[in-house]
FILOKE-531156 format. One line per 4 residues: number of its first residue (from 1); for each residue z, x, y of N, C-alpha, C, O. Coordinates in nm, 2 decimals. Atoms other than C-alpha are relative to their C-alpha. Example, Ala and Ser with C-alpha at 12.3 -4.5 7.8 and 13.67 -1.06 7.14 Angstrom:
<rs>
1 = 0.00/0.09/-0.12/0.78/1.23/-0.45/0.00/0.09/0.12/0.07/0.19/0.12 | 0.00/-0.09/-0.11/0.71/1.37/-0.11/0.08/-0.08/0.11/0.09/-0.03/0.22
</rs>
This chain:
<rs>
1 = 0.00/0.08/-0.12/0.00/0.00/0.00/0.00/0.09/0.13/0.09/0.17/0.14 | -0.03/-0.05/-0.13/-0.08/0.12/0.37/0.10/0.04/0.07/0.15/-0.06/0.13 | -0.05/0.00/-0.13/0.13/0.29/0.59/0.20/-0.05/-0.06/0.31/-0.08/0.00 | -0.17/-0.04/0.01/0.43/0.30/0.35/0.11/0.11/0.04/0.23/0.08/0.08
5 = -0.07/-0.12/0.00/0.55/0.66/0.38/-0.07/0.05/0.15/-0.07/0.17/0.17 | 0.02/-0.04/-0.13/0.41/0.67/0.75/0.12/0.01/0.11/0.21/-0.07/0.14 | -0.01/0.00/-0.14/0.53/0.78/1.05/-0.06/0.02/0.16/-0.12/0.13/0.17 | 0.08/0.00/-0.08/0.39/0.74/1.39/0.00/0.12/0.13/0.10/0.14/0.21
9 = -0.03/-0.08/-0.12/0.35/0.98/1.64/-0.02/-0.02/0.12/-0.12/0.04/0.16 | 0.01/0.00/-0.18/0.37/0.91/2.00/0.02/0.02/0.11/0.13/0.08/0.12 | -0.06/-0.06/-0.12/0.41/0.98/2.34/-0.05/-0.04/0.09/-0.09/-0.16/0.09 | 0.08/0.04/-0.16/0.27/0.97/2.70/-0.11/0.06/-0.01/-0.13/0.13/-0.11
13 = 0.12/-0.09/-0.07/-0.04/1.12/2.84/0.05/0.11/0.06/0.10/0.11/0.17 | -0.02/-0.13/-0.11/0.02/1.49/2.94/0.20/0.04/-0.08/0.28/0.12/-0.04 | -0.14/-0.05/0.07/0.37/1.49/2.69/0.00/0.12/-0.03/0.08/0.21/0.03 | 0.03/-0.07/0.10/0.24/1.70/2.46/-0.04/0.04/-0.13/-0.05/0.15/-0.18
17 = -0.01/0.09/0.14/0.20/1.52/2.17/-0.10/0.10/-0.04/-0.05/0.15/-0.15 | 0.10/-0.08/0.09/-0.12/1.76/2.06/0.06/0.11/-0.01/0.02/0.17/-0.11 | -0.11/-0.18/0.06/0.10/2.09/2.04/0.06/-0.05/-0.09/0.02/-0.02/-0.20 | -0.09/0.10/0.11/0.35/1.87/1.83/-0.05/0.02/-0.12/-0.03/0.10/-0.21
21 = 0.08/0.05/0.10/0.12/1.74/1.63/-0.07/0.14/-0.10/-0.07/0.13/-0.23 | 0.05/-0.14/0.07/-0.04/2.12/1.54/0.14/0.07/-0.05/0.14/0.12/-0.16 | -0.13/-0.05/0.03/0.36/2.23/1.53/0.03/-0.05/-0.12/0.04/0.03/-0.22 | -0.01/0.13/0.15/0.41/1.95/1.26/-0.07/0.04/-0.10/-0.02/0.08/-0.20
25 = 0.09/-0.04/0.11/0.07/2.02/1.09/0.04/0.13/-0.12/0.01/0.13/-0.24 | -0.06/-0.15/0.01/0.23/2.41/1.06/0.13/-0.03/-0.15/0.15/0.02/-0.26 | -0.13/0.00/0.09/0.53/2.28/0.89/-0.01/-0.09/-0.12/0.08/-0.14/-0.18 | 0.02/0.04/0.18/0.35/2.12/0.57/-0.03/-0.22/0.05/-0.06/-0.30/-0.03
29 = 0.04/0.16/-0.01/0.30/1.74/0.74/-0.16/-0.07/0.01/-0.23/-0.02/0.10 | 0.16/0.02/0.02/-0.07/1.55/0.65/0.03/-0.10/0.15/0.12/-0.18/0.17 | 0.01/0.08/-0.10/-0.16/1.40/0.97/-0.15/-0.09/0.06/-0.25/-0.04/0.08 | 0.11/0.06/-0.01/-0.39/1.11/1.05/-0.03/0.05/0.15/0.06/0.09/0.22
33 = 0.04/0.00/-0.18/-0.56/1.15/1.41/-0.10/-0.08/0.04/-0.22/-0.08/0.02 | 0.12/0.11/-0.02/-0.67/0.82/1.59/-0.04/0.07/0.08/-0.16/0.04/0.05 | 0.09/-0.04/-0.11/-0.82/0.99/1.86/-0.11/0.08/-0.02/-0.20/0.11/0.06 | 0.13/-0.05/0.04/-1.03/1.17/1.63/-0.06/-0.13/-0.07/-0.17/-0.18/-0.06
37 = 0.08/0.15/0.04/-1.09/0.87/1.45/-0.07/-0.08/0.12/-0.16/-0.16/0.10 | -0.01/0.11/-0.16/-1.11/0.71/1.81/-0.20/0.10/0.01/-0.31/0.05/0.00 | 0.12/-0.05/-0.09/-1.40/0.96/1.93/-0.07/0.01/-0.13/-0.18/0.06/-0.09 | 0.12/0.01/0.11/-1.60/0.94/1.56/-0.07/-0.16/0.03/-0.19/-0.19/0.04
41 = 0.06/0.14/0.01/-1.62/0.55/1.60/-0.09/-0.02/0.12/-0.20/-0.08/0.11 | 0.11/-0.02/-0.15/-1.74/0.62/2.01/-0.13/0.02/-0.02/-0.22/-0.03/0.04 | 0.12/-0.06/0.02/-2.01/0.81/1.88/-0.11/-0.08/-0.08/-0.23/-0.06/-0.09 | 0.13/0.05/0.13/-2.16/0.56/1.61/0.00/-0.14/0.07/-0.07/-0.23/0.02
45 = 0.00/0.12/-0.06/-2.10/0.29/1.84/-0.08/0.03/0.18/-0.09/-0.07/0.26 | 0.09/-0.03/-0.09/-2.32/0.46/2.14/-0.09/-0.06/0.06/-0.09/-0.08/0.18 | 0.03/0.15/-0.06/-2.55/0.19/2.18/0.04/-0.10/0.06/-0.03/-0.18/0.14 | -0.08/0.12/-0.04/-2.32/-0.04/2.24/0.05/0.02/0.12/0.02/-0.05/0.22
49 = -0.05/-0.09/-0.13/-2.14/0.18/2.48/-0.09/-0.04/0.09/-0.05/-0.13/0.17 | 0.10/0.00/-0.10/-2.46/0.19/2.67/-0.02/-0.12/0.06/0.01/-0.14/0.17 | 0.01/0.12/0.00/-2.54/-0.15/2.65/0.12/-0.12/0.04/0.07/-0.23/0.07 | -0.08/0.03/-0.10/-2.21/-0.28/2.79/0.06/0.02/0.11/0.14/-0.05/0.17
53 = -0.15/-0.09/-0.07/-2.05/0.01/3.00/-0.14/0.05/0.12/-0.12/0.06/0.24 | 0.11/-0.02/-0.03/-2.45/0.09/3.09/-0.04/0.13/0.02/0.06/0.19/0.05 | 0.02/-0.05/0.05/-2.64/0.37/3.04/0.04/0.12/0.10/0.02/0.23/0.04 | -0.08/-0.10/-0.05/-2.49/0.61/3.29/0.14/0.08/-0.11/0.18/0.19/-0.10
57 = -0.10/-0.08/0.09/-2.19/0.66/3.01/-0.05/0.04/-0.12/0.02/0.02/-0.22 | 0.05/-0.07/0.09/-2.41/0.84/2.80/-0.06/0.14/0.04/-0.12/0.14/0.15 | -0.01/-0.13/-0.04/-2.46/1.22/2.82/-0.22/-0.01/-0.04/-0.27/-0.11/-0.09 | 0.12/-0.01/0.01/-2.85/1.33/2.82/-0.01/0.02/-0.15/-0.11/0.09/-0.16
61 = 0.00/-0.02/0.09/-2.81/1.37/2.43/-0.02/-0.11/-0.09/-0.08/-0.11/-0.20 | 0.00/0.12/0.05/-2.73/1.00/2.36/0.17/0.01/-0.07/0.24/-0.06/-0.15 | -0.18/0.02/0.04/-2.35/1.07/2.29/0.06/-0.04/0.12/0.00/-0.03/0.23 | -0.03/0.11/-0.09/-2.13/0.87/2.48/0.11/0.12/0.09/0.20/0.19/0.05
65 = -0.09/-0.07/-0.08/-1.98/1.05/2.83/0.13/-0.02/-0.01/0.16/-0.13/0.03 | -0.11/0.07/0.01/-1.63/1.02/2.76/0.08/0.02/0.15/0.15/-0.06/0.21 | -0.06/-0.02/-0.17/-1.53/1.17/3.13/-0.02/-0.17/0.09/0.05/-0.26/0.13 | -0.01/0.18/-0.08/-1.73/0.85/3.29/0.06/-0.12/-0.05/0.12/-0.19/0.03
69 = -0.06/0.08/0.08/-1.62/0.60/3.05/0.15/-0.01/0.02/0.21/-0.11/0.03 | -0.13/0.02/-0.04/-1.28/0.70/3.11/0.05/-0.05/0.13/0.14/-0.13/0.14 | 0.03/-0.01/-0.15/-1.33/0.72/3.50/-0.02/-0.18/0.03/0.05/-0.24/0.12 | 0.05/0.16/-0.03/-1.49/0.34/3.48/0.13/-0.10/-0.09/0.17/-0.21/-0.04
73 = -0.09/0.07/0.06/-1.24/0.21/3.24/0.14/-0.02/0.05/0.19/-0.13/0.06 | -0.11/0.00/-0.05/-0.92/0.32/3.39/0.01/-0.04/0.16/0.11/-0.05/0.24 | -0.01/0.09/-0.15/-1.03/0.18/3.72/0.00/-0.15/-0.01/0.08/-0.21/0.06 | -0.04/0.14/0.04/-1.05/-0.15/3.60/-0.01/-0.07/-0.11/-0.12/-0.07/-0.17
77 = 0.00/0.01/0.07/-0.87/-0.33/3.37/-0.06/-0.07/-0.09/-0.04/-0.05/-0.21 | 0.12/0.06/0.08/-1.12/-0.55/3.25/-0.07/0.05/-0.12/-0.07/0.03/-0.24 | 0.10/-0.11/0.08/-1.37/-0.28/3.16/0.10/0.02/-0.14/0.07/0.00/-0.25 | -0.08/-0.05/0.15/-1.05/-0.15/2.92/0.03/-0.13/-0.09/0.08/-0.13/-0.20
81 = -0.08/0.11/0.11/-0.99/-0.48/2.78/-0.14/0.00/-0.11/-0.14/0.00/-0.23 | 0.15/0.06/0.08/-1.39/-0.53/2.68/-0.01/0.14/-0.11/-0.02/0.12/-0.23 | -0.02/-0.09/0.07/-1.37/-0.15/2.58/0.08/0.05/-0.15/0.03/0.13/-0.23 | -0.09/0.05/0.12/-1.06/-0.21/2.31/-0.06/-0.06/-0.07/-0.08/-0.01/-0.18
85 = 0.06/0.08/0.09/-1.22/-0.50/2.18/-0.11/0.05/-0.12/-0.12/0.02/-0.24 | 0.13/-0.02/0.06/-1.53/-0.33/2.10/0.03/0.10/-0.12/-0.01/0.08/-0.23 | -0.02/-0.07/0.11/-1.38/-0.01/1.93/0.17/0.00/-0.04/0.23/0.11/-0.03 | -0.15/0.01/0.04/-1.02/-0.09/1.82/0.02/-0.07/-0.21/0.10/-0.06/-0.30
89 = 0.02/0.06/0.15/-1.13/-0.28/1.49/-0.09/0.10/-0.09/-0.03/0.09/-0.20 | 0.00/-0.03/0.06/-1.31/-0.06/1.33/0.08/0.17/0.01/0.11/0.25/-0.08 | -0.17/-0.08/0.03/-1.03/0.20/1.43/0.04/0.03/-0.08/0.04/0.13/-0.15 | -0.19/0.02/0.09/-0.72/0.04/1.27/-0.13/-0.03/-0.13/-0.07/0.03/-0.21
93 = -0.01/-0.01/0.09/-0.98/-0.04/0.98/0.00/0.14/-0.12/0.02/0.15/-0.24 | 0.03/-0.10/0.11/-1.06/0.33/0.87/0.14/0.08/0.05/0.15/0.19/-0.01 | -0.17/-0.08/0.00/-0.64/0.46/1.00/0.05/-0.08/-0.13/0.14/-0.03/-0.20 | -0.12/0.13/0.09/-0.52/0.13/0.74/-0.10/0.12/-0.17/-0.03/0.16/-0.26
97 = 0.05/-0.07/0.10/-0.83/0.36/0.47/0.09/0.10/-0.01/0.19/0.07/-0.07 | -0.07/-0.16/-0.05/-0.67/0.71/0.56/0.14/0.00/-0.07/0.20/0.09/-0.13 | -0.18/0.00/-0.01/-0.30/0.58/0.52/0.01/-0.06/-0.16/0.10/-0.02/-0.24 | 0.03/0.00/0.15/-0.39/0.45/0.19/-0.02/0.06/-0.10/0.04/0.04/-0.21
101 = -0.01/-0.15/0.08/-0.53/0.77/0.05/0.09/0.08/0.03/0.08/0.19/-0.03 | -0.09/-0.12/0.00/-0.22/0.96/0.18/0.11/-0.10/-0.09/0.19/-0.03/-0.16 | -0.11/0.10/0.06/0.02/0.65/0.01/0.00/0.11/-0.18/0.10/0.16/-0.23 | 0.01/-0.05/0.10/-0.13/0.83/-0.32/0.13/0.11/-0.05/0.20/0.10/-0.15
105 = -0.04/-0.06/-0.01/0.07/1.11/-0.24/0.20/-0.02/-0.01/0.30/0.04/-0.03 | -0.18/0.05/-0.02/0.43/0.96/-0.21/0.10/0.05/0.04/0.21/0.06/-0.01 | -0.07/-0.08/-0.06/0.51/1.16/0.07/-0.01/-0.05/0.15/-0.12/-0.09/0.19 | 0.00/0.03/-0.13/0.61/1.08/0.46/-0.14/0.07/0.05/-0.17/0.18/0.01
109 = 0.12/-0.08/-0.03/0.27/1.16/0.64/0.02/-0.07/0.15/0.07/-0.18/0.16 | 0.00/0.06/-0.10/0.24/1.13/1.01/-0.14/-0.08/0.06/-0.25/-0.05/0.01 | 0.10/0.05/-0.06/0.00/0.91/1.20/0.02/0.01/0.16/0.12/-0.02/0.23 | 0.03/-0.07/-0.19/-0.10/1.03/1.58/-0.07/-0.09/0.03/-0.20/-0.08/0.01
113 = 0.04/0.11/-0.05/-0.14/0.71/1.73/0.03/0.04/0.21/0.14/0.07/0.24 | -0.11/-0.04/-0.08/-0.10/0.79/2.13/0.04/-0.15/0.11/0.11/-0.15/0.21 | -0.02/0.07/-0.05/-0.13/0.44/2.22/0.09/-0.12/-0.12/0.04/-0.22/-0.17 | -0.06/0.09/0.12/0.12/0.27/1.96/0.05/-0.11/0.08/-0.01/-0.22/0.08
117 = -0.09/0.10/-0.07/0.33/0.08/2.15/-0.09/-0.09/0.10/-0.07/-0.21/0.13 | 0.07/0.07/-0.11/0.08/-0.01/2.41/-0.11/-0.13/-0.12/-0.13/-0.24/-0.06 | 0.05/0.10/0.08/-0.12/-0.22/2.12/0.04/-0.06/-0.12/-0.02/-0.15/-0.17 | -0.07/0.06/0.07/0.09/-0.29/1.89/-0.06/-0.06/-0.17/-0.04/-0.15/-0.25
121 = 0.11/0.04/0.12/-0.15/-0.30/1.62/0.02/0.06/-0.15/-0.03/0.01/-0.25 | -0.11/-0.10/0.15/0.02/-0.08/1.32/0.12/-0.06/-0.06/0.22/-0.07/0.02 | -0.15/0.03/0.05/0.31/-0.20/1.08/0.08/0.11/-0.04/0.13/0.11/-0.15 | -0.07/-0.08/0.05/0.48/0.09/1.07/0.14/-0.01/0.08/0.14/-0.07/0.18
125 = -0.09/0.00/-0.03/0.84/0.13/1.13/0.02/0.11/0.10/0.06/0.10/0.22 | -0.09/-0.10/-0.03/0.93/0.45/1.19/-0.11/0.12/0.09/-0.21/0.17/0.04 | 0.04/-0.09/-0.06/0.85/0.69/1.50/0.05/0.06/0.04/0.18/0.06/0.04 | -0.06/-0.16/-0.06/0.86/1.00/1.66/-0.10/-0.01/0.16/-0.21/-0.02/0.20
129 = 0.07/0.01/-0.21/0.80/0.99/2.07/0.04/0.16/0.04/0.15/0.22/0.05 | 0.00/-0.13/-0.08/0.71/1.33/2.21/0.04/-0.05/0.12/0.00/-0.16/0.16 | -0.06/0.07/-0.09/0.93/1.29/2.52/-0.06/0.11/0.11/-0.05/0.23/0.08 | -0.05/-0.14/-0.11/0.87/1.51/2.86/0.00/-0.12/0.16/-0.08/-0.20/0.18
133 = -0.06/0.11/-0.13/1.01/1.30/3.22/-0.18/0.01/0.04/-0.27/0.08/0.01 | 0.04/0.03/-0.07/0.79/1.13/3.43/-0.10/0.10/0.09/-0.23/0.12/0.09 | 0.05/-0.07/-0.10/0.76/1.37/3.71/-0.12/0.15/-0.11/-0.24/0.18/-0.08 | 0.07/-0.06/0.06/0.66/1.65/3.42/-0.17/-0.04/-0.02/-0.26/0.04/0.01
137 = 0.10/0.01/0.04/0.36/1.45/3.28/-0.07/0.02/0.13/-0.16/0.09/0.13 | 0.10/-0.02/-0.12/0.21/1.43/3.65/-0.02/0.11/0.02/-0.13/0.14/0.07 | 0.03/-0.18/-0.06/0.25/1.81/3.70/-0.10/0.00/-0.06/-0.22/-0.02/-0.01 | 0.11/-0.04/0.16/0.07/1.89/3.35/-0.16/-0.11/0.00/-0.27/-0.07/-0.02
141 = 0.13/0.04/0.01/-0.20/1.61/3.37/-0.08/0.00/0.12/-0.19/-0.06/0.12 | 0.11/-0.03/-0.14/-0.32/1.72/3.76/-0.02/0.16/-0.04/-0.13/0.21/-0.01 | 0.09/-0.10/0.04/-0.31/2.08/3.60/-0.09/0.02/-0.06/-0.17/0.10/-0.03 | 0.04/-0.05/0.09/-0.44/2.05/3.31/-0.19/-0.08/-0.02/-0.28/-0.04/-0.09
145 = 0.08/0.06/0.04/-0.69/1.80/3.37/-0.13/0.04/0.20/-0.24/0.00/0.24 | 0.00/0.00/-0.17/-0.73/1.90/3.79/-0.07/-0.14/0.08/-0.17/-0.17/0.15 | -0.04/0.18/-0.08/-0.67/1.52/3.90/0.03/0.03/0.09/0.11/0.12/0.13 | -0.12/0.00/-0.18/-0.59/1.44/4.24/0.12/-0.11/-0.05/0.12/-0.17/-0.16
149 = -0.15/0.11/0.08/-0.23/1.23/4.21/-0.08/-0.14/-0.02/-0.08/-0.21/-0.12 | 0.03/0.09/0.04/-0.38/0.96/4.25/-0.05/-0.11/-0.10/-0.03/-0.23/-0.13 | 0.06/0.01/0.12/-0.58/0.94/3.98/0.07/0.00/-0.12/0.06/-0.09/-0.20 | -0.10/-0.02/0.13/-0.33/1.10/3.72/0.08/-0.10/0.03/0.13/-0.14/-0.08
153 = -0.12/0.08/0.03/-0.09/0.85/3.85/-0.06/-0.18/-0.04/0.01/-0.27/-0.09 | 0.06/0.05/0.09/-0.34/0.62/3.75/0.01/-0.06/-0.15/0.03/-0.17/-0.21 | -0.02/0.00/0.18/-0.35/0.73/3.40/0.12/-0.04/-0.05/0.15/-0.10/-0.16 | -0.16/0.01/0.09/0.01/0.73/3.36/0.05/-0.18/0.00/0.09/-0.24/-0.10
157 = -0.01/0.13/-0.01/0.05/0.35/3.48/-0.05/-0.08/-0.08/-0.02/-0.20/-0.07 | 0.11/0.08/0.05/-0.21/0.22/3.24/0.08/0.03/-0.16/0.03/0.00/-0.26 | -0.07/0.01/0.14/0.05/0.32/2.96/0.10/-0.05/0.02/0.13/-0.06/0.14 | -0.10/-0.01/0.00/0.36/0.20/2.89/0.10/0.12/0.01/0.09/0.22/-0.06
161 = -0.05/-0.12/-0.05/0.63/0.41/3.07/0.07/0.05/-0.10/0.10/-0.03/-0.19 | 0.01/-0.11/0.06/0.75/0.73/2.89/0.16/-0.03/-0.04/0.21/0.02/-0.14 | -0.16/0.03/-0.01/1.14/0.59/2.97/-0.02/-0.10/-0.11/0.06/-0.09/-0.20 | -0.04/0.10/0.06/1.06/0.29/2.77/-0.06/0.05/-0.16/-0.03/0.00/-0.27
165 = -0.02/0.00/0.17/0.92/0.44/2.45/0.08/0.12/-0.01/0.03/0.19/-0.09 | -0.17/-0.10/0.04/1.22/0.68/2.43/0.07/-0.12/-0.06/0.10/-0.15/-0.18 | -0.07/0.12/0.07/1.38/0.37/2.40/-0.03/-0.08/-0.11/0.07/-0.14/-0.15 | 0.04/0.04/0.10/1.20/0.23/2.14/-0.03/0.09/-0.16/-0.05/0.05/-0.27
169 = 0.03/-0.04/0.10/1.15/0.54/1.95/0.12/-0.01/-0.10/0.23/-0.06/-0.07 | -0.08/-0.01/0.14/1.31/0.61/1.60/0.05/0.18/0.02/0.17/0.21/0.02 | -0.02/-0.14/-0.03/1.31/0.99/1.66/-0.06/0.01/0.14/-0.17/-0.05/0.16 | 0.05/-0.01/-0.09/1.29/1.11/2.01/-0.04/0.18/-0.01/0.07/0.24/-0.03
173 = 0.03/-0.11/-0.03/1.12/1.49/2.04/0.00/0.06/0.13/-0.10/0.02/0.19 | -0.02/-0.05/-0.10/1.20/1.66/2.34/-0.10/0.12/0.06/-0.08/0.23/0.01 | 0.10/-0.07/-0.04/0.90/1.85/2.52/0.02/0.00/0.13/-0.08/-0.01/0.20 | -0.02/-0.04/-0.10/1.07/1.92/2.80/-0.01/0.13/0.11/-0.01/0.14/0.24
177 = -0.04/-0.10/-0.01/1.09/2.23/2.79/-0.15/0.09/-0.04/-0.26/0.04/-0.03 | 0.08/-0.01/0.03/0.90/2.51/2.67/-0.05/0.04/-0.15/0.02/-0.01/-0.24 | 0.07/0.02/0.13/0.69/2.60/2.36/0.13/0.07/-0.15/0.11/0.04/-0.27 | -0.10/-0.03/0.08/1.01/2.78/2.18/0.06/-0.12/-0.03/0.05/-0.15/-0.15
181 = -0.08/0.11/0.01/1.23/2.45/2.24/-0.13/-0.07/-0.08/-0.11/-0.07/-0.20 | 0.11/0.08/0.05/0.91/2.27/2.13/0.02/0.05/-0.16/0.07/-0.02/-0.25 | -0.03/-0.06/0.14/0.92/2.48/1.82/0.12/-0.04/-0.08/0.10/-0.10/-0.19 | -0.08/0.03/0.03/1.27/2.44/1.78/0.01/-0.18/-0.02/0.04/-0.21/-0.14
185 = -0.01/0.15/0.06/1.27/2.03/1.77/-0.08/-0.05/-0.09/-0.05/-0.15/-0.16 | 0.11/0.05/0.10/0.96/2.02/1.57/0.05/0.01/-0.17/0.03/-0.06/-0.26 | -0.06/-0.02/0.09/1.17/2.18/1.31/0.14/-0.12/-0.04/0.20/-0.16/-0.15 | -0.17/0.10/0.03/1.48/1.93/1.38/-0.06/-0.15/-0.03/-0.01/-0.23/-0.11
189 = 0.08/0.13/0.06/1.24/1.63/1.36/-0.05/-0.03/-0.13/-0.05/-0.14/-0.18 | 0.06/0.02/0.14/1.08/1.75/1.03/0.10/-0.01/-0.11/0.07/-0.06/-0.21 | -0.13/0.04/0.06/1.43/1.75/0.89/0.08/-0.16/-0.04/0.13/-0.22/-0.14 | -0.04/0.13/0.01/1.53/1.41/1.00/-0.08/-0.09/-0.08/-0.04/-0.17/-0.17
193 = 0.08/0.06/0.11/1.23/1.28/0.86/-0.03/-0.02/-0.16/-0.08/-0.11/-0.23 | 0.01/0.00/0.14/1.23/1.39/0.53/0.16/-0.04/-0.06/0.19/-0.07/-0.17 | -0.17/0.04/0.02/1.64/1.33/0.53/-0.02/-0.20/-0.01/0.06/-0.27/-0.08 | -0.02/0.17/0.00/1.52/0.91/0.60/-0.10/-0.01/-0.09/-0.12/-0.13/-0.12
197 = 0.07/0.04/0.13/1.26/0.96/0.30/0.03/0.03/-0.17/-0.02/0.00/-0.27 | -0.04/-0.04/0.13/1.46/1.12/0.06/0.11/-0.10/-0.10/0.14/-0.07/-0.21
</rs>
């Protein structure tokens, strides 16, 4: 059965959650990745892209711009609702395949969801929220991405806030800091986890 021995991984935009996620991988955890699942389904769904988002969100190759698409989507929320719709179903149906071939195994496996909470679309119980404040993700996603604030503060509004899935997680990871502490919780997390499956 799906999504028994899962856990989810989540966080904000600009957490950290993809260092984690490689920290995790390091320490023996099989991990699903919707965002790679996310950007395989964009690609086979390109047409469609074009055809509702219009042919400016397509790169001169016929793969779908993911810069503009983001750019048009996160400006209004419309566009992201029509956008969901279109690729969120065949998504969750090949994460629900994936979580099924790791069930074989009858071992906790993570799933790197980074919008869980915001869709609510997964039966899984048990998560893990890469945490880092507020003020941090804005620093990191105008460096990393070189946003003006406005924009990054954008991005961050169009999630649920970073205070409230602390509060909802199961395990909170701490990415406050830097990549040693990062180190260090990845290890205290992978502990707790196999301690609530054993």
């Amino acid at each position: 059965m799906a999504y028994e021995h899962a856990v989810v991984l989540t966080g904000g935009i600009a957490t950290g959650k993809s260092t984690a996620a490689t920290l995790l991988s390091l320490l023996g955890f099989r991990i699903i990745d919707a965002d790679k699942i996310a950007h395989e389904v964009l690609e086979e769904m390109a047409p469609k892209i074009a055809e509702h988002f219009g042919e400016e969100c397509l790169l001169p190759d016929g793969s779908v711009d993911r810069k503009a698409l983001g750019a048009r989507v996160f400006a209004d929320p419309s566009e992201r609702r029509a956008l969901e719709a279109l690729v969120h179903p065949p998504i969750r149906e090949e994460i629900a395949r994936r979580s099924e071939e790791q069930e074989r195994f009858g071992k906790p496996y993570l799933i790197d969801i980074p919008l869980f909470f915001e869709t609510g679309d997964y039966p899984v119980e048990r998560t893990v929220v890469v945490y880092a404040p507020r003020e941090t993700q804005l620093r990191r996603l105008m460096e990393r991405e070189g946003m003006e604030e406005a924009e990054a503060l954008r991005r961050l509004d169009a999630q649920i806030d970073i205070e409230e899935k602390r509060r909802r997680a199961t395990w909170i990871l701490d990415n406050s800091g830097d990549l040693s502490q990062l180190s260090a919780e990845c290890e205290r997390i992978k502990g707790e986890i196999l301690k609530a499956f054993s």
